[in-house]
N, C-alpha and C positions, 0 to 999 in steps of 0.2 A: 977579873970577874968575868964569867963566862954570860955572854947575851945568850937571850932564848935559840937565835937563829944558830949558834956554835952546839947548844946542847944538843940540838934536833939534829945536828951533823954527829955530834958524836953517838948518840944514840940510833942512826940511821948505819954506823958500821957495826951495829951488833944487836940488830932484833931481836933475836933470841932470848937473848939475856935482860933489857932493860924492861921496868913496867913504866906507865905513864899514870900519876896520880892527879886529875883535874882540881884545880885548886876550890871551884866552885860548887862542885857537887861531892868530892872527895871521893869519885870512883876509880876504880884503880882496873886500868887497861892492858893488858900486854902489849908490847910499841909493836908485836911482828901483826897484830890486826890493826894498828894503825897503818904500818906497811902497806897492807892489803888492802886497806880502803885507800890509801892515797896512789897505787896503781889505778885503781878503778879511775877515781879523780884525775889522776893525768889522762887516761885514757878520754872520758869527756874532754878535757881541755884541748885536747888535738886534735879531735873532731869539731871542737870548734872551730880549727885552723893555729893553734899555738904551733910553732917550730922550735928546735932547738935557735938559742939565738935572741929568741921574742924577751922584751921587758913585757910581766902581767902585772899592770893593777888589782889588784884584790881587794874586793871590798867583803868583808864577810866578818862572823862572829868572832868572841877571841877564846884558849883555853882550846881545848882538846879539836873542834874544828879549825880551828886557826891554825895549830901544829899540822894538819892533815892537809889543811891548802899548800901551807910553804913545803914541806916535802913533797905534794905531787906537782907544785913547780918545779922543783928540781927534777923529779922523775920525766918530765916534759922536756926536763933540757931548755928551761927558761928560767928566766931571773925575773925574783919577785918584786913588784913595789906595794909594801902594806900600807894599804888610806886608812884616815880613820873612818868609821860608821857614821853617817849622817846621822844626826839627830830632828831635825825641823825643817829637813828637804819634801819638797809633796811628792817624790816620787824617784823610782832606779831612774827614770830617764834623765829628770832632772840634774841628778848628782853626777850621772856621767857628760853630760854635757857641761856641765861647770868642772868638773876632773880635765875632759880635755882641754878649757881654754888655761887651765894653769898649766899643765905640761904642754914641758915647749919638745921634749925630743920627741921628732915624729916616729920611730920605733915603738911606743909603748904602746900596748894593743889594752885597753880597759876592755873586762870581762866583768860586767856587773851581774852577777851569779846570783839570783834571790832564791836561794836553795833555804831549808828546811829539814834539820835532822832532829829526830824527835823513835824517842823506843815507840810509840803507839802515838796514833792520829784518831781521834774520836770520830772525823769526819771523813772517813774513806771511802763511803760510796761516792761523795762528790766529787774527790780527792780522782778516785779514779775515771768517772764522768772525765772530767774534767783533762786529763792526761793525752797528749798525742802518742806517749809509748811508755808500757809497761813493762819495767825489768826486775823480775821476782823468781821465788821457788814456784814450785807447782802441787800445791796440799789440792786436797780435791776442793774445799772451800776457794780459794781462790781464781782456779780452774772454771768453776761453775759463775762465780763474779764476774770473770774478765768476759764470759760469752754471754751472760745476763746483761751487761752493758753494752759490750761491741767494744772489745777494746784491745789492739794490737800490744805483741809481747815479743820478748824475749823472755822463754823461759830456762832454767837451770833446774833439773831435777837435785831432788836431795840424793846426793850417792848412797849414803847409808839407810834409805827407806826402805820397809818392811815389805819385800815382796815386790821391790822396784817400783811400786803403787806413781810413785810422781813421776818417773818418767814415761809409764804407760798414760797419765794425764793430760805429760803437756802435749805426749804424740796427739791425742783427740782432736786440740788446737791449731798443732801445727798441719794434720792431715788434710782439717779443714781449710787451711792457707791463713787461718786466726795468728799463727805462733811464730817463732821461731825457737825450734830448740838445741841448746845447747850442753852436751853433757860437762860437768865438773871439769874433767881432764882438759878439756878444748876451751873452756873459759877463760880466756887470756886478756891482757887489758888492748894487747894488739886486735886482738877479735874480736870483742866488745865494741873497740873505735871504729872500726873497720865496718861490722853491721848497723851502728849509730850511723855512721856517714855515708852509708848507703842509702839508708832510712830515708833518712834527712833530707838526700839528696832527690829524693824519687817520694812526694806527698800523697799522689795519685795509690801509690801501692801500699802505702800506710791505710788509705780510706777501704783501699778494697781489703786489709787484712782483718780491717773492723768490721766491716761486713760480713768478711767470714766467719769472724769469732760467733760475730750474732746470730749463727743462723744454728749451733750448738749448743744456745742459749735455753733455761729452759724457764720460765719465767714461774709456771706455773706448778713446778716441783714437789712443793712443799705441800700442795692438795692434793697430788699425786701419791706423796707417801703416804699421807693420812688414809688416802682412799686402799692403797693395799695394804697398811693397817687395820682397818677396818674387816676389809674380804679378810684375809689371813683368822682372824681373829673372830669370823663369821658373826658379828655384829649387826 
């Protein structure tokens, strides 16, 4: 009988071809965009300092993120240990501190990850508030968000936008020292770690990217248009 962790290998030597059906929502995924997000996920995981070599505890959801974590372990070049989910812990700290005194090998690096994947978030302005870095596309909606808040990025233009509109965007952001952008081709999970742990490493230049964003902000936009609505329309 094949365990989970043997399918995701053998499905892992031919993306292409296998789809991934969630047993709980019954969506049906192609495994080469499970690929692509679990590059990205290892990508994270080594700037948090994962090595080839490292045991990761993993505490996280089961079902289509669950497959995505244990593939970008291995994409990391580390081997996974799956805990179960707390159920009646007050809190990540908590569980991981009761995780370390039961393992005894001191190699296991616990990575209590309280990630969130969700197609839409009703609460994204707080969401974003709330963010030390934002890594998204660049619609001009979001564009105008991210400098309405002050809030440092990583942007990725869409390649196939209409007139290149996103990447003339995220330039506005990045001109003002708001952004960082990154076209399609150059988005690699090695350069994603790479800008993360720069980030990471240097807080002072995350604060001052907020600043920047903010100063491209326009808060008061949307009286703006009304009022050249209005002239226009000699009103």
């Amino acid at each position: 009988m094949l365990t989970l962790t043997s399918r995701i290998e053998n499905a892992a030597d031919r993306p292409g071809t296998v789809t991934f059906v969630a047993g709980d929502t019954g969506v049906t995924v192609p495994w080469a965009q499970i690929h692509d997000e679990a590059r990205a996920m290892a990508a994270a995981l080594q700037a948090r300092g994962v090595v080839p070599g490292d045991h990761v505890a993993v505490l996280g959801p089961t079902t289509r993120p669950l497959v995505t974590l244990i593939q970008a372990t291995w994409l990391a070049g580390a081997t996974i240990v799956l805990l179960p989910l707390p159920m009646r812990l007050a809190s990540i700290e908590e569980f991981v501190a009761q995780t370390r005194s039961r393992i005894r090998r001191a190699d296991v690096k616990v990575l209590a990850i309280d990630a969130e994947l969700a197609p839409f978030f009703s609460d994204l302005p707080a969401r974003l508030a709330s963010s030390h870095l934002v890594i998204s596309r660049s619609g001009a909606g979001t564009v105008a968000e991210l400098g309405a808040v002050g809030r440092p990025s990583i942007l990725v233009p869409l390649p196939g936008a209409l007139d290149q509109d996103q990447f003339a965007n995220a330039g506005v952001l990045a001109d003002a020292g708001g952004a960082i952008r990154i076209v399609q081709a150059d988005f690699s999970p090695d350069r994603l770690a790479a800008e993360i742990s720069g980030l990471a490493a240097e807080p002072a230049r995350l604060a001052a990217m907020a600043g920047s964003a903010r100063t491209v902000g326009r808060l008061d936009a949307a009286e703006r248009l009304a009022d050249l609505v209005v002239k226009v329309a000699g009103i």
